[in-house]
mmCIF file as Biopython writes it, N, C-alpha, C and O atoms, coordinates in Angstrom:
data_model
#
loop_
_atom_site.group_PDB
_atom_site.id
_atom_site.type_symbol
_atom_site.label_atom_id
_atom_site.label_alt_id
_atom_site.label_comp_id
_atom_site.label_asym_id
_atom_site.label_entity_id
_atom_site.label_seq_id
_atom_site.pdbx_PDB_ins_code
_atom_site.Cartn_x
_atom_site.Cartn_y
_atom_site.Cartn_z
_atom_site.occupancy
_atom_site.B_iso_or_equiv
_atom_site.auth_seq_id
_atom_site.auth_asym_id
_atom_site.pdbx_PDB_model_num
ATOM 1   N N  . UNK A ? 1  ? 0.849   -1.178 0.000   1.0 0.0 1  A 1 
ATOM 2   C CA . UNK A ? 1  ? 0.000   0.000  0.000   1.0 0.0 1  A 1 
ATOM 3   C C  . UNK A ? 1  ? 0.891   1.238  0.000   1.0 0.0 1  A 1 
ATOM 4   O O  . UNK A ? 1  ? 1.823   1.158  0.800   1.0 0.0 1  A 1 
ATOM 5   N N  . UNK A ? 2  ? 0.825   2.336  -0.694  1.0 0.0 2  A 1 
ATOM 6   C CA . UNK A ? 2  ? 1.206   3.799  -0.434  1.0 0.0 2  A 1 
ATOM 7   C C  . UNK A ? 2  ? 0.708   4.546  -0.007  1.0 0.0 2  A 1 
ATOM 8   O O  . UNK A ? 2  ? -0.501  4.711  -0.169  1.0 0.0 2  A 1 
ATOM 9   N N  . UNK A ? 3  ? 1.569   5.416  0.826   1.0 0.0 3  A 1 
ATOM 10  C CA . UNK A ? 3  ? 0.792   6.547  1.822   1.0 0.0 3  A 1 
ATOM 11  C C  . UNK A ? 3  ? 1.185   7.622  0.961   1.0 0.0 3  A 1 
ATOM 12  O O  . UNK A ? 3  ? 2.053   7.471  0.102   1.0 0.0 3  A 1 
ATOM 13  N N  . UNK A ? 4  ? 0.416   8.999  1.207   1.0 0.0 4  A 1 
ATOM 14  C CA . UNK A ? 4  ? 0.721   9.954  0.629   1.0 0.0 4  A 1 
ATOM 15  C C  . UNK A ? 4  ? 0.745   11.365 2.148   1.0 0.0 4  A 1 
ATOM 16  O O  . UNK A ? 4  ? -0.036  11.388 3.098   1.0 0.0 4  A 1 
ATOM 17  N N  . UNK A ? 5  ? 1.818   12.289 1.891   1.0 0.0 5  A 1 
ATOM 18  C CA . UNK A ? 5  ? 1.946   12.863 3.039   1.0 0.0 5  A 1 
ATOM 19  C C  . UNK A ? 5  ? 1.492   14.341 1.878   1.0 0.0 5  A 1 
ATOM 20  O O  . UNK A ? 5  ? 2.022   14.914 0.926   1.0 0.0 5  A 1 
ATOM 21  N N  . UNK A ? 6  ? 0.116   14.465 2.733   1.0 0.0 6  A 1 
ATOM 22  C CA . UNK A ? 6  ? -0.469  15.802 1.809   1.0 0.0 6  A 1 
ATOM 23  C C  . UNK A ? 6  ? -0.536  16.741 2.459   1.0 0.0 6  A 1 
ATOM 24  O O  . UNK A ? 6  ? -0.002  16.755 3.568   1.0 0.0 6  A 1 
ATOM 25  N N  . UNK A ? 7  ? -1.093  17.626 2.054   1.0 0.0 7  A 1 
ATOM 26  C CA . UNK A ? 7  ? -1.266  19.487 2.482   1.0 0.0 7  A 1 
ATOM 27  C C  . UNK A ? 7  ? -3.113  19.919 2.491   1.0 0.0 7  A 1 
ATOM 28  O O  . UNK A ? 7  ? -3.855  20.053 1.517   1.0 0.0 7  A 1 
ATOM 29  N N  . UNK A ? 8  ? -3.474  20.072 4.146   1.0 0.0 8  A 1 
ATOM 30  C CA . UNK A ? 8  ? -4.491  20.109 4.027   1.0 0.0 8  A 1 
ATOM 31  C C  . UNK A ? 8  ? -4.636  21.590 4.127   1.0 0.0 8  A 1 
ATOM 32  O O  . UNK A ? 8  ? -3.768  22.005 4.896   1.0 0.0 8  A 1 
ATOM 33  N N  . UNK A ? 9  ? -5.657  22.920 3.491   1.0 0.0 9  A 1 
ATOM 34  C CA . UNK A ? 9  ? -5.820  23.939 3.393   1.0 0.0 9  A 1 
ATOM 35  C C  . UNK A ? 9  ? -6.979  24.168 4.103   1.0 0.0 9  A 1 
ATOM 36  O O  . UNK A ? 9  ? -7.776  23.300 4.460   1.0 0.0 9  A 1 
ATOM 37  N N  . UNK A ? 10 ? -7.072  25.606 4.341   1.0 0.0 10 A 1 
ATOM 38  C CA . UNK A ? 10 ? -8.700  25.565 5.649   1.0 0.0 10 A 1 
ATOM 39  C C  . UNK A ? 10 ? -9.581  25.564 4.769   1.0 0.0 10 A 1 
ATOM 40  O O  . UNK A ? 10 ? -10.508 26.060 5.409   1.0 0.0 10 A 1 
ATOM 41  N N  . UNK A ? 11 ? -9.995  25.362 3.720   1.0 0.0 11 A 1 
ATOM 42  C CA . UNK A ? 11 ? -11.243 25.494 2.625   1.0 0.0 11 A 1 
ATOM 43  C C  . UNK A ? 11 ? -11.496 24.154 2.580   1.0 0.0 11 A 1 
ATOM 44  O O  . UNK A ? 11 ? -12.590 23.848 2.106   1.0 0.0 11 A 1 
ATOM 45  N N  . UNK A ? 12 ? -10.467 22.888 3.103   1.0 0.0 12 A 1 
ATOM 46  C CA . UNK A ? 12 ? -10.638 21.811 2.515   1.0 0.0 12 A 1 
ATOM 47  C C  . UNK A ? 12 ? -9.933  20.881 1.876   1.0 0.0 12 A 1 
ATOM 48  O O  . UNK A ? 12 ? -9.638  19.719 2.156   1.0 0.0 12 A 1 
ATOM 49  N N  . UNK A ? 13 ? -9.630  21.828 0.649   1.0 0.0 13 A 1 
ATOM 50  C CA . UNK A ? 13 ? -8.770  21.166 -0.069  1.0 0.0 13 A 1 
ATOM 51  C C  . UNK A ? 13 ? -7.547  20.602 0.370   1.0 0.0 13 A 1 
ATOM 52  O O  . UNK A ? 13 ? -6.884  21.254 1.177   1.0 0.0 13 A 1 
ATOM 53  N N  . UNK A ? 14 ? -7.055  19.289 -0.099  1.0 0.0 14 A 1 
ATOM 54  C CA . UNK A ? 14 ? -5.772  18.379 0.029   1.0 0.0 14 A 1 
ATOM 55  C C  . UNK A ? 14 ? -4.969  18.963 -0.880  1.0 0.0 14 A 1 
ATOM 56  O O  . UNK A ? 14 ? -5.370  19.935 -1.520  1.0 0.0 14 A 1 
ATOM 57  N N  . UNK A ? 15 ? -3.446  18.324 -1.094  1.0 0.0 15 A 1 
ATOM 58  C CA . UNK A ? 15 ? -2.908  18.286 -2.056  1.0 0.0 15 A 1 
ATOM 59  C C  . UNK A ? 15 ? -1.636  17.393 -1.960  1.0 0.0 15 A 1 
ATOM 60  O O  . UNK A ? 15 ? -0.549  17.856 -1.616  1.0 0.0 15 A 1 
ATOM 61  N N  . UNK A ? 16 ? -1.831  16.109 -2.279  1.0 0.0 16 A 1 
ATOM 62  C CA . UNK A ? 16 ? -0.320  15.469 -2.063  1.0 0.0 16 A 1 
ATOM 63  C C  . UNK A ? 16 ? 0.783   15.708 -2.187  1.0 0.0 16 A 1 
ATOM 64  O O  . UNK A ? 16 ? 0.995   15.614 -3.396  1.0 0.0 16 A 1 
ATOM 65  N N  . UNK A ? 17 ? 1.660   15.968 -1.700  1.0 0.0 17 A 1 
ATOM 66  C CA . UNK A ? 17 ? 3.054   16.677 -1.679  1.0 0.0 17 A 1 
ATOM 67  C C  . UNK A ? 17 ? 4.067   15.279 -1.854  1.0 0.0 17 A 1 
ATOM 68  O O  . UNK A ? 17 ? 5.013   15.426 -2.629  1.0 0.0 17 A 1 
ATOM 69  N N  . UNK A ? 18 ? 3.928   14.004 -1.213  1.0 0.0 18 A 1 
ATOM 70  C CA . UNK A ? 18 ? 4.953   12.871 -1.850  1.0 0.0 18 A 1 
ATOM 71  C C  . UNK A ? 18 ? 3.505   11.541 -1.641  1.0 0.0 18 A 1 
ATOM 72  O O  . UNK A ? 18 ? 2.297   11.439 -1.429  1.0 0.0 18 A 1 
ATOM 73  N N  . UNK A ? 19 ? 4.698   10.791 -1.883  1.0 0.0 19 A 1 
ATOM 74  C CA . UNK A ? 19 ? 4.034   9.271  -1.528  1.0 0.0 19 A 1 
ATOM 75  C C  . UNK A ? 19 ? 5.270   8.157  -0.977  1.0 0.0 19 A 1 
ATOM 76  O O  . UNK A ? 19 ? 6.316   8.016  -1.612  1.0 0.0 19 A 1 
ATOM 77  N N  . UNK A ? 20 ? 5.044   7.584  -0.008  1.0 0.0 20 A 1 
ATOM 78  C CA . UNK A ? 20 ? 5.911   6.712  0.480   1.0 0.0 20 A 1 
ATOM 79  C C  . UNK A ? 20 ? 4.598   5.223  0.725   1.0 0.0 20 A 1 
ATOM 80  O O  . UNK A ? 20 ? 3.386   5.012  0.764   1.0 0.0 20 A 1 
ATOM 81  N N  . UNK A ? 21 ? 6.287   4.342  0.860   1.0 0.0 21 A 1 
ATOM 82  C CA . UNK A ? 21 ? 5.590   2.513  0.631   1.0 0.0 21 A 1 
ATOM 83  C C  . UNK A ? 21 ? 5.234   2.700  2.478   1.0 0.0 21 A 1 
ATOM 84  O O  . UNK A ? 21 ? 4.191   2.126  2.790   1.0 0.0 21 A 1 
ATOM 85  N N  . UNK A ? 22 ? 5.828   3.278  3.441   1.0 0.0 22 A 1 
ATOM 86  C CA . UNK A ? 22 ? 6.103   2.259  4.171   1.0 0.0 22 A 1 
ATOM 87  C C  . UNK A ? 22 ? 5.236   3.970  5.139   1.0 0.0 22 A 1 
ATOM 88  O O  . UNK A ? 22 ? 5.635   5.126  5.002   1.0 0.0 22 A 1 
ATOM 89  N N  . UNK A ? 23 ? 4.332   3.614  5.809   1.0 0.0 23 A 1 
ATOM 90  C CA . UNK A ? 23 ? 3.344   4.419  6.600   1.0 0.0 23 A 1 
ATOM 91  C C  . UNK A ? 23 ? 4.290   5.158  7.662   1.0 0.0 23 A 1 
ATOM 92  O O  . UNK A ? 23 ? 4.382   6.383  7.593   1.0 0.0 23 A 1 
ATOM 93  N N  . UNK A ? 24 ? 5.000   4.444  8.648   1.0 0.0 24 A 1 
ATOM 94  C CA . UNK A ? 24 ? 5.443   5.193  9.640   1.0 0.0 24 A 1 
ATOM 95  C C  . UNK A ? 24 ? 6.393   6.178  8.823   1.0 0.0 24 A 1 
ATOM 96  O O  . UNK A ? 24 ? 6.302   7.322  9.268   1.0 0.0 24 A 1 
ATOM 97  N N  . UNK A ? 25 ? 7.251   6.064  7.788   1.0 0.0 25 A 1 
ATOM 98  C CA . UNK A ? 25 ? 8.284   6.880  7.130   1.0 0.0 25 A 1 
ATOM 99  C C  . UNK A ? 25 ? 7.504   8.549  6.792   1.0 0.0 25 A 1 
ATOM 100 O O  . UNK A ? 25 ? 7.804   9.742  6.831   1.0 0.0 25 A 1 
ATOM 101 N N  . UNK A ? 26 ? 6.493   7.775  6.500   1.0 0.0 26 A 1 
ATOM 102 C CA . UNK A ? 26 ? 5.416   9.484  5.934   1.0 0.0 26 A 1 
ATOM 103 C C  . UNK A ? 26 ? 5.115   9.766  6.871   1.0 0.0 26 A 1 
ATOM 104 O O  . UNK A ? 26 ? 4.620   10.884 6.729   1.0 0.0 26 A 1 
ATOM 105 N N  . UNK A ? 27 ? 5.046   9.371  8.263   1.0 0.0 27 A 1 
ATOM 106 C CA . UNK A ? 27 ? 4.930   10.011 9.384   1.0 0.0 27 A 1 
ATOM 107 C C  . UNK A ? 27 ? 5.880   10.533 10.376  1.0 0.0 27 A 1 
ATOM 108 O O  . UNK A ? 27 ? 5.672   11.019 11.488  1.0 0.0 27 A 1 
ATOM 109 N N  . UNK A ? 28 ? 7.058   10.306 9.673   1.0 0.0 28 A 1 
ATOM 110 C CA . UNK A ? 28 ? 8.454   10.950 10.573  1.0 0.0 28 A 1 
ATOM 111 C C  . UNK A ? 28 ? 8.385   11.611 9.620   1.0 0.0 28 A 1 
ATOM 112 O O  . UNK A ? 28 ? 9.194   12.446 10.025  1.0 0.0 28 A 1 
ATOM 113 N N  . UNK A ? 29 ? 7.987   12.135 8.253   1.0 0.0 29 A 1 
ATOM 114 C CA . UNK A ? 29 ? 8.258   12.840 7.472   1.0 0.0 29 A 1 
ATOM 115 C C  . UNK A ? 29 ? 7.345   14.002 7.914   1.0 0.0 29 A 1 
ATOM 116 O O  . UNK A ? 29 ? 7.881   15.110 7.900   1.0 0.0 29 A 1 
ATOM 117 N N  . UNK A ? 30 ? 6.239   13.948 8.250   1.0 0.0 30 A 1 
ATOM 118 C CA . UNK A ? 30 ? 5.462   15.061 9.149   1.0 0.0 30 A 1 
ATOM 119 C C  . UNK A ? 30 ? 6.207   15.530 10.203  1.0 0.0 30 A 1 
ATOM 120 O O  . UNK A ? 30 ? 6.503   16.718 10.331  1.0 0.0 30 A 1 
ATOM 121 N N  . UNK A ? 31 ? 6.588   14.481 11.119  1.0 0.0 31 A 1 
ATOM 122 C CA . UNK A ? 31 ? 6.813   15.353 12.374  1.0 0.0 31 A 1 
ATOM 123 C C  . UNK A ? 31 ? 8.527   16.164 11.917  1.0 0.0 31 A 1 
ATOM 124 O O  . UNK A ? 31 ? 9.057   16.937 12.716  1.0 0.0 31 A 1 
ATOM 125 N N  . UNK A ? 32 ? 9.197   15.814 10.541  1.0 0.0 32 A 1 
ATOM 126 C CA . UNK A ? 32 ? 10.208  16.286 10.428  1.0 0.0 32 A 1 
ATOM 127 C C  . UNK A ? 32 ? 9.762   18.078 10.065  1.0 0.0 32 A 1 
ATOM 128 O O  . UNK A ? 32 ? 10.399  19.020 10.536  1.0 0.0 32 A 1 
ATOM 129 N N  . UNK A ? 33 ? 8.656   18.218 9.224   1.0 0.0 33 A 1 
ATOM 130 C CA . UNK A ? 33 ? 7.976   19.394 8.819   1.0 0.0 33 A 1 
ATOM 131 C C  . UNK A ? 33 ? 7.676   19.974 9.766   1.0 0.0 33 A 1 
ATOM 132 O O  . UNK A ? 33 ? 7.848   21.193 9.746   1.0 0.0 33 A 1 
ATOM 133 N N  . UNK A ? 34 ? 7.037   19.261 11.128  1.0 0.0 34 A 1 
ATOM 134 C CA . UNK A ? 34 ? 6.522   19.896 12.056  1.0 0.0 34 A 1 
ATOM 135 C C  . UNK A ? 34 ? 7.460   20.924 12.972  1.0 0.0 34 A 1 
ATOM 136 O O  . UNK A ? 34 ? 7.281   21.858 13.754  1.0 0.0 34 A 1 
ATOM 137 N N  . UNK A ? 35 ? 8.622   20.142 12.367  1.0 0.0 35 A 1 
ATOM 138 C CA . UNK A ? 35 ? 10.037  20.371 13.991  1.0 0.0 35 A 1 
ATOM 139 C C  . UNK A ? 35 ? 10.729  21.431 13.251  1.0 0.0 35 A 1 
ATOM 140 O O  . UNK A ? 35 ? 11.687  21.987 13.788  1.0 0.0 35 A 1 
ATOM 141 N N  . UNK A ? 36 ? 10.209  21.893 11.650  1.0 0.0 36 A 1 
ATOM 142 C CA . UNK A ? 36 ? 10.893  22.514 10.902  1.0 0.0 36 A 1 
ATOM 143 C C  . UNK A ? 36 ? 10.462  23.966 10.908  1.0 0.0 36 A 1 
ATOM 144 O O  . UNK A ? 36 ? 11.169  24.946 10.670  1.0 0.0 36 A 1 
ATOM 145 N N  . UNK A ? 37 ? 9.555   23.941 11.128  1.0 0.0 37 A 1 
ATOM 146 C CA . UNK A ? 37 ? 8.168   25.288 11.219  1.0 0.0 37 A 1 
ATOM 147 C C  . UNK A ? 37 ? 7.168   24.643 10.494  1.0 0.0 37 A 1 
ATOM 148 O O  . UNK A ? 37 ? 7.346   23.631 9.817   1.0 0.0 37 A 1 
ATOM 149 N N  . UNK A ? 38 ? 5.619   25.514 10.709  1.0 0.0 38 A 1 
ATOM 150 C CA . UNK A ? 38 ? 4.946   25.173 9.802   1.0 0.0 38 A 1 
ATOM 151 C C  . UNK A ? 38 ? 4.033   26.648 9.485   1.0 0.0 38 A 1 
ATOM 152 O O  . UNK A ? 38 ? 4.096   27.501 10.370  1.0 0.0 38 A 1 
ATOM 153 N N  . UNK A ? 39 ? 3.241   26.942 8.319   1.0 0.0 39 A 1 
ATOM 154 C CA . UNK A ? 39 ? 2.899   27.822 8.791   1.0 0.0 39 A 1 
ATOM 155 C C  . UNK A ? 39 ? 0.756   27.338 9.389   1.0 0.0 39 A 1 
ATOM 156 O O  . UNK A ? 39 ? -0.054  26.572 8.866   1.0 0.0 39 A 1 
ATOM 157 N N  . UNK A ? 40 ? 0.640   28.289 10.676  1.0 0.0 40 A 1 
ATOM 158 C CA . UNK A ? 40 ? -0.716  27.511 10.858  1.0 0.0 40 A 1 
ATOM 159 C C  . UNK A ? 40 ? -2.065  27.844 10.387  1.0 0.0 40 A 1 
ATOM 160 O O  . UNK A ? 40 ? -3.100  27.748 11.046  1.0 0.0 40 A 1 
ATOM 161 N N  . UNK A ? 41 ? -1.943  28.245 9.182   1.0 0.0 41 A 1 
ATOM 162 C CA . UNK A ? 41 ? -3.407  27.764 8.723   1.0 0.0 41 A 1 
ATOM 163 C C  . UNK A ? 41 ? -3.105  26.083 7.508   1.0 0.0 41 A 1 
ATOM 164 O O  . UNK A ? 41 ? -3.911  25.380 6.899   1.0 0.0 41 A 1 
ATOM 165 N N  . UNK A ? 42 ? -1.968  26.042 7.602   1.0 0.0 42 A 1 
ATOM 166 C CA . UNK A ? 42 ? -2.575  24.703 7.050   1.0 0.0 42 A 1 
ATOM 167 C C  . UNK A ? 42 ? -2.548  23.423 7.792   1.0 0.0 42 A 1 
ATOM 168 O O  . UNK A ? 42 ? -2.202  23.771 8.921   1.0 0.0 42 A 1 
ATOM 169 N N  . UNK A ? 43 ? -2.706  22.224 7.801   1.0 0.0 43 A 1 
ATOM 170 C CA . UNK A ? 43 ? -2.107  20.909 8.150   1.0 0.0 43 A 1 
ATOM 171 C C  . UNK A ? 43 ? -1.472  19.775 7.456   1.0 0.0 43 A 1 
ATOM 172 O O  . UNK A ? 43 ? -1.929  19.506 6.345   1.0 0.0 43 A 1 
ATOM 173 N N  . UNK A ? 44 ? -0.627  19.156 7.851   1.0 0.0 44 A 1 
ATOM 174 C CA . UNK A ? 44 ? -0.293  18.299 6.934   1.0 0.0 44 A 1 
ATOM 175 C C  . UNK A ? 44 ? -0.817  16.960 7.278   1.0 0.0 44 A 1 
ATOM 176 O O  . UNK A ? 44 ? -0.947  16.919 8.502   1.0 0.0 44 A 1 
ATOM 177 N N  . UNK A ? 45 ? -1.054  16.224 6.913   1.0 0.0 45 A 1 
ATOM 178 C CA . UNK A ? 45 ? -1.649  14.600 6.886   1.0 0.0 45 A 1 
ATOM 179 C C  . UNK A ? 45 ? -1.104  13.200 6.435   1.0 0.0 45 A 1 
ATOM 180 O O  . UNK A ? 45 ? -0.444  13.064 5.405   1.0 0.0 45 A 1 
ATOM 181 N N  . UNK A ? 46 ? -1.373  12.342 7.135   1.0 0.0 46 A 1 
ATOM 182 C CA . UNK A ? 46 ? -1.045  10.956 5.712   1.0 0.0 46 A 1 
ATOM 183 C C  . UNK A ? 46 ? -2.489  10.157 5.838   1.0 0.0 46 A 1 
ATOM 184 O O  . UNK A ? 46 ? -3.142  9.763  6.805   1.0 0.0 46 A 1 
ATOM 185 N N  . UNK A ? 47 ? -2.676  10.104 4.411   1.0 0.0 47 A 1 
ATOM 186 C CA . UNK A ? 47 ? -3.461  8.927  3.656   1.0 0.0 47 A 1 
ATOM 187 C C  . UNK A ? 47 ? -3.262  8.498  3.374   1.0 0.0 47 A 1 
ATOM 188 O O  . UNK A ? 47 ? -2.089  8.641  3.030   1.0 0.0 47 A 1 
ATOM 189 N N  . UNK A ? 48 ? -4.119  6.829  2.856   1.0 0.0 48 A 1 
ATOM 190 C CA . UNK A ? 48 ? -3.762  6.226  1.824   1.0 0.0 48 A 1 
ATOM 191 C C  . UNK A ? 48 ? -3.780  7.001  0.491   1.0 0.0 48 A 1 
ATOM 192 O O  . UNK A ? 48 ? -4.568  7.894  0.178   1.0 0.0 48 A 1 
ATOM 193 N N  . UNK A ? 49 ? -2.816  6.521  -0.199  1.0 0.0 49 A 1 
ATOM 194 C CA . UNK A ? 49 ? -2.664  6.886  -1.602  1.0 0.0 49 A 1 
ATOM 195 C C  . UNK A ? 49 ? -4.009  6.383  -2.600  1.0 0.0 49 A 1 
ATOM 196 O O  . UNK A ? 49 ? -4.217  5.205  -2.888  1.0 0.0 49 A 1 
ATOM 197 N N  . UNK A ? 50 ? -4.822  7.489  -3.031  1.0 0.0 50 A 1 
ATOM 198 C CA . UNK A ? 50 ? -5.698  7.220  -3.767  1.0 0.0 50 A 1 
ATOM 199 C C  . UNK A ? 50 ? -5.372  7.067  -4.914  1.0 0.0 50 A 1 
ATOM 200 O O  . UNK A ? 50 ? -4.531  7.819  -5.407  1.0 0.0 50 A 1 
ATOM 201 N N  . UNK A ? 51 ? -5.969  6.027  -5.662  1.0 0.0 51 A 1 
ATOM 202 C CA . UNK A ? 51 ? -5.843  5.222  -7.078  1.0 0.0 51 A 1 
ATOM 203 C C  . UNK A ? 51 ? -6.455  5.978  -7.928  1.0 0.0 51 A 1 
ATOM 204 O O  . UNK A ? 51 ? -7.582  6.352  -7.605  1.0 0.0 51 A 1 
ATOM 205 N N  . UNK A ? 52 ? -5.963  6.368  -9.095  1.0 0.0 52 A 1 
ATOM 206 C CA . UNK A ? 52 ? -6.153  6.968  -10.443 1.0 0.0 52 A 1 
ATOM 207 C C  . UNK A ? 52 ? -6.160  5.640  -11.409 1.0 0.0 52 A 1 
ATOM 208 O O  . UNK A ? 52 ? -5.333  4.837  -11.839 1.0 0.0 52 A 1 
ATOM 209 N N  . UNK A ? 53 ? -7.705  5.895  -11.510 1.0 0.0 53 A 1 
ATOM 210 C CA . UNK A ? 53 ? -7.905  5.439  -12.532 1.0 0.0 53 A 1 
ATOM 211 C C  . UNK A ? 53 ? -7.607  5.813  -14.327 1.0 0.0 53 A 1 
ATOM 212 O O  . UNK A ? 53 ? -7.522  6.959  -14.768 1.0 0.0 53 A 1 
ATOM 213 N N  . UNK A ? 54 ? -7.502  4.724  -15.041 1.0 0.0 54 A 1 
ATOM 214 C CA . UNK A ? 54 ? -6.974  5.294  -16.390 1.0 0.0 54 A 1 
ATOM 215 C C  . UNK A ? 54 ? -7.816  4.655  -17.472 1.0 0.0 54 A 1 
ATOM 216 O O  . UNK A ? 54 ? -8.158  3.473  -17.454 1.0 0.0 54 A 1 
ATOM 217 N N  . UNK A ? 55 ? -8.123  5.527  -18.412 1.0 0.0 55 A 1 
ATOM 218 C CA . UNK A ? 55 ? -8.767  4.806  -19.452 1.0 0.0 55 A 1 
ATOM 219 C C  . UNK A ? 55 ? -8.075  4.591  -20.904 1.0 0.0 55 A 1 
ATOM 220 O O  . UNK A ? 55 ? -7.333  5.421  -21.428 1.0 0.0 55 A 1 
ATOM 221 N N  . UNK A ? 56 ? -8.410  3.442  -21.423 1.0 0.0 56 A 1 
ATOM 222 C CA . UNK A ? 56 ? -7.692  3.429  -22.589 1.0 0.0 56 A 1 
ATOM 223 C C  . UNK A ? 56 ? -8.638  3.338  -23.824 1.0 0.0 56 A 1 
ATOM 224 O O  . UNK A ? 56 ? -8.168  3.315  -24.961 1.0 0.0 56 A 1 
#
């Protein structure tokens, strides 16, 4: 499974910023952002990596 460590905005909107295999890694990858500054109106998150579908 892939996680994705995204950018949540106060309107809502997400926006994936990477994707990692392994869950806890995208989550030291937050608290590395966190320890870095952040600014606070946004948040950052991990999800699963949502699937794009493709048509041929």
């Amino acid at each position: 499974m892939l996680w994705e460590v995204c950018i949540r905005y106060p309107n809502g909107q997400e926006r994936a910023l990477r994707s990692y295999k392994d869950r806890e890694v995208a989550l030291k990858r937050i608290d590395t952002i966190y320890l870095e500054g952040y600014p606070m109106h946004v948040a950052y998150i991990v999800r699963p990596a949502q699937e794009i579908a493709f048509s041929h």
